[in-house]
N, C-alpha and C positions, 0 to 999 in steps of 0.2 A: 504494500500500500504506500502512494504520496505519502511523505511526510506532514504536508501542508491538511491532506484529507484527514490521518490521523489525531493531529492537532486536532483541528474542527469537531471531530468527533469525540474527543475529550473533553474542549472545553477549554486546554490548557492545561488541566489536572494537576496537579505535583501527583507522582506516582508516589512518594510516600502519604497524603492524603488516604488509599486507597491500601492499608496493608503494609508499608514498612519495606523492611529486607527482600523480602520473596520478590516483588516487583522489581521489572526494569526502570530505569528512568525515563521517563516519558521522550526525553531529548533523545534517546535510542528506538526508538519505535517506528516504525517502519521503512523505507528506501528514498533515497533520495532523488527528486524528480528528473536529475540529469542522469539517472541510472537506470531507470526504465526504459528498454529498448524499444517494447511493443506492447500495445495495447488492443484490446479486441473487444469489440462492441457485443457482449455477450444478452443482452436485452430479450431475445426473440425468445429463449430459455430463460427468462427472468423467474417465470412460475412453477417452470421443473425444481428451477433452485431453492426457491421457497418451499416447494416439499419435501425435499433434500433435507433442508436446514429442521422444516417441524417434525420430519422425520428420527429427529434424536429428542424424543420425549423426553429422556433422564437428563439433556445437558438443558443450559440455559443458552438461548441466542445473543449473542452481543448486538445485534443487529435493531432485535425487536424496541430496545425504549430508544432508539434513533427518532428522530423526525423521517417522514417519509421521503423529502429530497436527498438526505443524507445518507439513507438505506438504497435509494437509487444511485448513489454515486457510488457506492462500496462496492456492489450485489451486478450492475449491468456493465462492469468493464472488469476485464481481469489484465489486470498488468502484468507484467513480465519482464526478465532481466536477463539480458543474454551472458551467462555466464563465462562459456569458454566454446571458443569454435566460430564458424561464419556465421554470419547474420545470411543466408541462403536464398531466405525468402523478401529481402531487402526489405524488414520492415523499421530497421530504425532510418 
């Protein structure tokens, strides 16, 4: 995830706020936006995913106390980071 979408979706939080030790630092949470090579307009399976996601009854969604614009911006692109090897498919 964007760094910047992360932020937003916390709030800003201090990670100790929320638990202490065990957390990361919020400032480490997620990639940074000149690091993502590709991104993919995943939307058309927007509601596969949302059954995916209420399909783990026992967990809790991070997603669910979002605002709903912000559930859209998480949930309809999936980003990606070209780790090692060619970009093939020239999508950065």
């Amino acid at each position: 995830m964007p760094r910047p979408l992360v932020d937003g979706a916390l709030g800003r939080a201090d990670a100790r706020d929320r638990g202490g030790a065990a957390y990361v630092d919020v400032a480490d949470l997620g990639t940074a936006d000149d690091e993502i090579t590709t991104a993919i307009d995943v939307s058309a399976v927007l509601p596969v995913r949302w059954d995916a996601i209420h399909a783990h009854a026992s967990q809790a969604s991070p997603y669910e106390e979002l605002p709903e614009p912000l559930q859209h911006e998480f949930l309809a692109t999936d980003r990606l980071r070209l780790v090692r090897g060619d970009d093939v498919l020239g999508t950065t």
